[in-house]
ROZA-703605 format. One line per 10 residues: number of its first residue (from 1); their letters; for each residue x, y, z of C-alpha. Coordinates in steps of 0.1 Angstrom, whole numbers, plus 5000, padded with zeros to 4 digits. Example, Ala and Ser with C-alpha at 12.3 -4.5 7.8 and 13.67 -1.06 7.14 Angstrom:
% residues 2
1	AS	5123,4955,5078; 5137,4989,5071
***
This chain:
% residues 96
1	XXXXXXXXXX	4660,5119,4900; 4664,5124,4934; 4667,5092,4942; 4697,5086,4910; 4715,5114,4936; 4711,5094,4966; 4724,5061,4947; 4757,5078,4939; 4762,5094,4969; 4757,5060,4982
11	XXXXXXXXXX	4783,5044,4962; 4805,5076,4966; 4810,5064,5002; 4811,5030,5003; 4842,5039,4977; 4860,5062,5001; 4849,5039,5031; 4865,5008,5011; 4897,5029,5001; 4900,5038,5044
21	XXXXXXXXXX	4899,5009,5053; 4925,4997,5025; 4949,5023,5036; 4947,5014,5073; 4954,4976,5064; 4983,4993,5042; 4990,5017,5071; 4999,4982,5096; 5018,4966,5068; 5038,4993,5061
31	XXXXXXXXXX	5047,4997,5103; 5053,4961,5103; 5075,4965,5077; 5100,4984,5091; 5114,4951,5112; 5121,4937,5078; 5138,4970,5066; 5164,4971,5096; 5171,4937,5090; 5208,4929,5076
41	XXXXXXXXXX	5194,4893,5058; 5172,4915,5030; 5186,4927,4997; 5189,4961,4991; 5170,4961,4961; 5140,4949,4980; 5143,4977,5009; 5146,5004,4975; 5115,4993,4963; 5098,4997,4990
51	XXXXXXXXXX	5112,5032,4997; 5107,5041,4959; 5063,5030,4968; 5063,5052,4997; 5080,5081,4976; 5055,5075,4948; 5026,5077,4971; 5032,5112,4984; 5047,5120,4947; 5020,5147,4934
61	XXXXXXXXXX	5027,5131,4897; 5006,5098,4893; 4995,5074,4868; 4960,5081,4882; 4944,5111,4892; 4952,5121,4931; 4912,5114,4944; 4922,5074,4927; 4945,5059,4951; 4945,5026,4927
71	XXXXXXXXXX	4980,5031,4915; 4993,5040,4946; 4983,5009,4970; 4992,4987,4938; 5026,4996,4940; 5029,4995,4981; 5012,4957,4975; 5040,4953,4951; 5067,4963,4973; 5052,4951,5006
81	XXXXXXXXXX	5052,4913,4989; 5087,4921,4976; 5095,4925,5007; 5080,4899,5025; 5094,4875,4995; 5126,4883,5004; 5126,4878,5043; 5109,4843,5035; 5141,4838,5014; 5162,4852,5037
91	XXXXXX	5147,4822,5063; 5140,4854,5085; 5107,4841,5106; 5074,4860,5102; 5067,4871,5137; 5022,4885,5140
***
């Protein structure tokens, strides 16, 4: 039995230590994002949506419970590739 507890606690972290480092790969998207925002060349639809993700992840109601970030980072992926989708459409170049 004592073992069982160690197991979980085990996969307890690697969970929030997999979520971390999710949200700090999120995190450096989101920053490099904000070039994109400013820029004249992307529709305004796009900049909304990603706006509208960043609203929904500090909105207290969620499709999943607050300790499940699933939802959240699903819909800043969404937004972030919107995004991205529509610089590459704009012909605006990708500058790492």
């Amino acid at each position: 039995m004592h073992t069982e507890m160690w197991m979980v606690v085990a996969v307890a972290a690697a969970l929030i230590a997999t979520t971390v480092v999710l949200a700090g790969v999120l995190l450096i998207k989101v920053v490099r994002a904000r070039r994109l925002l400013r820029d004249a060349g992307i529709p305004v639809e796009n900049k909304m949506a990603f706006w509208g993700a960043l609203i929904y992840l500090a909105s207290p109601v969620d499709l999943l419970p607050d300790p499940v970030f699933l939802d959240d980072i699903g819909f800043l992926l969404l937004a972030l590739r919107s995004l991205q989708t529509a610089a590459d459409s704009a012909g605006l170049a990708r500058r790492r």
